[in-house]
N, C-alpha and C positions, 0 to 999 in steps of 0.2 A: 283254251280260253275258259275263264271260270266269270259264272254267276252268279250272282251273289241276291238272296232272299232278307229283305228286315221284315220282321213281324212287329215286331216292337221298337220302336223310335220317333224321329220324327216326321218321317213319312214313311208309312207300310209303301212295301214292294218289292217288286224284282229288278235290279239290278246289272248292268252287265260290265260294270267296273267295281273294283276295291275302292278306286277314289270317290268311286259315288257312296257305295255304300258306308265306309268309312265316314261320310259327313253326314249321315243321316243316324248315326248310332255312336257318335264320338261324342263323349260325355253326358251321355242319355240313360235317367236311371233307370235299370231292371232292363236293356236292351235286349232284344231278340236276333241272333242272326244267325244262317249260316252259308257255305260256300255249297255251289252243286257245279258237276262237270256239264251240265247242260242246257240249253233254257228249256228244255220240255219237264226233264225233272223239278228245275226253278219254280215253273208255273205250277206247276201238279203241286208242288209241296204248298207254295207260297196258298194255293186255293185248299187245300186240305187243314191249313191252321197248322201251330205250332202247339206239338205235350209236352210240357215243362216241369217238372220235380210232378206228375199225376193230374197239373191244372190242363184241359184243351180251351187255346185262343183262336174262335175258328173269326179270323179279319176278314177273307174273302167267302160269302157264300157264290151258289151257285154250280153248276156244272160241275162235276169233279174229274171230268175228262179233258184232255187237252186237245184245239179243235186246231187242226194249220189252217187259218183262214185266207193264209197268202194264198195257199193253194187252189181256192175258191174262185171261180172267172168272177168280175167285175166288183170284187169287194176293195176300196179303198184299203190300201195297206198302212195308210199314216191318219188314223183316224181313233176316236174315242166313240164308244159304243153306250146309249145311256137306258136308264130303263128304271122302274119305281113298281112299288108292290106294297098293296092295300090289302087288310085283313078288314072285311066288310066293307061296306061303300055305303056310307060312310065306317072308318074305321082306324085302326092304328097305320099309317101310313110311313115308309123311307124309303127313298131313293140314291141313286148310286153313278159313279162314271167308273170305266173300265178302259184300258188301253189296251185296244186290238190285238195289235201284235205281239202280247207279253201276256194278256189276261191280270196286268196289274192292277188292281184299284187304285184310282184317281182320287176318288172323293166318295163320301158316305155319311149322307146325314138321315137323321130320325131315329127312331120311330117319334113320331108326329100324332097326336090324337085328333080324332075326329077329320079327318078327313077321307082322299079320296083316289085315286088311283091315275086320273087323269092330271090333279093338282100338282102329285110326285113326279109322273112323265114330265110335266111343264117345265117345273123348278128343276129337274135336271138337265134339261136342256139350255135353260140359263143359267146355271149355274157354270157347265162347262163350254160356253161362249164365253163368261165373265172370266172364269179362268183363263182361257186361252187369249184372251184381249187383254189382262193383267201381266201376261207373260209375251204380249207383242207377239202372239203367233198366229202367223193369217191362214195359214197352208192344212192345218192338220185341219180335219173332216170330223163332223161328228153323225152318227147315227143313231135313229130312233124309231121302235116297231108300233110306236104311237100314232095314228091320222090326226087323232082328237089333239093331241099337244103340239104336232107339226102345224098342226092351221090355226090354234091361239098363238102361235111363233108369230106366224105370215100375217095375223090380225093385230097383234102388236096387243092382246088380250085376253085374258084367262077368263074364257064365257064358263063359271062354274056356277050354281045354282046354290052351293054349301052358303048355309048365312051363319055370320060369325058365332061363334059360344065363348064362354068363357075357354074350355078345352082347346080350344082352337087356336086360339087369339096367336100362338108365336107360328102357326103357320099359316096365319092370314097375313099377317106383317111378313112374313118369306116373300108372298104370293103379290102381294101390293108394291115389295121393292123388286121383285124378278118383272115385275108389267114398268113398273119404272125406268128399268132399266134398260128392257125393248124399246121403249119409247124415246129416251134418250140417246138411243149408240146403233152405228153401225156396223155391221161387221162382211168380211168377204171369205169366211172357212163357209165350207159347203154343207151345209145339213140336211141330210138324205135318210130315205127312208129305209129301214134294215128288209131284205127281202127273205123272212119267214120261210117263206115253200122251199124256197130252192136252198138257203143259207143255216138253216134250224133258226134254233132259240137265238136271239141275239145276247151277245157275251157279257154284259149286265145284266139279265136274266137272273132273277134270285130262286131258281128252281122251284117255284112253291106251287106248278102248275099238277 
């Protein structure tokens, strides 16, 4: 069985068909791809970036090791792992989703100006409900090494003390539509807290510790 890595396309990732990757890189300019005989090599490459004619595209940061987290007692195996990383507090902020089982990136937004570390924890975690309810899926899990973004979840509110700037403003408008959005919908995927001691980093994790 071959896996298959896009770096460049329409959705970066790891792959575990030619059909899939094939749609994701079929008439896509400058695409990136290639075949690995593994998914451990997949993930390791797919997280290491692609060198092309001397340029590095590094798509995935974070960990550069590959973790089996099936192997781990009580880690949800169909689950999305989410997590955000603030340079100052306030400061240049982005956040991230990640699929467990592959170490794929999901979704990658920012850098964000002026904001804040818990703001990014939040808006990932709505962001990958919104996803996962866009794509009608009730089952997959998500997790987050956040307390402070787990209980604006369960409040249905982003208690953050940041007052808008001009800097700011496209990620207060994130931040007003992701409380909107709680406010509106409900959902039944299980969002759980990533357990740190016993699990390491959790797999969204942008290494900058």
């Amino acid at each position: 069985m071959k896996w298959y890595v896009v770096w460049v396309g329409t959705e970066p990732g790891v792959c575990s068909s030619w059909a899939d990757c094939e749609e994701r890189v079929k008439g896509y300019p400058g695409a990136r791809y290639k075949a690995f005989d593994s998914q451990i090599e997949a993930v390791e490459a797919y997280r290491a970036g692609v060198n092309d004619e001397g340029i590095l595209r590094a798509v995935a940061r974070g960990p550069q090791t590959y973790v089996n987290y099936a192997a781990l007692p009580g880690i949800v195996r169909d689950s999305i792992a989410v997590d955000g990383a603030c340079s100052g507090n306030p400061g240049r902020m982005e956040y991230r989703g990640v699929d467990v089982p592959t170490g794929a990136e999901l979704f990658h937004q920012g850098p964000f100006d002026d904001a804040t570390n818990n703001i990014g924890e939040f808006l990932a975690l709505v962001h990958a409900l919104a996803m996962l309810a866009q794509q009608q899926n009730t089952h997959t899990a998500i997790y987050s090494d956040s307390r402070t973004a787990l209980a604006w979840l369960r409040n249905r509110r982003a208690n953050t003390k940041i007052q808008p700037t001009a800097a700011n403003a496209r990620v207060m408008e994130l931040l007003q539509r992701a409380e909107r959005w709680v406010q509106t919908h409900t959902w039944s995927n299980a969002v759980l807290k990533w357990d740190t001691e016993h699990w390491g980093e959790i797999p969204a994790d942008f290494g900058r510790k």
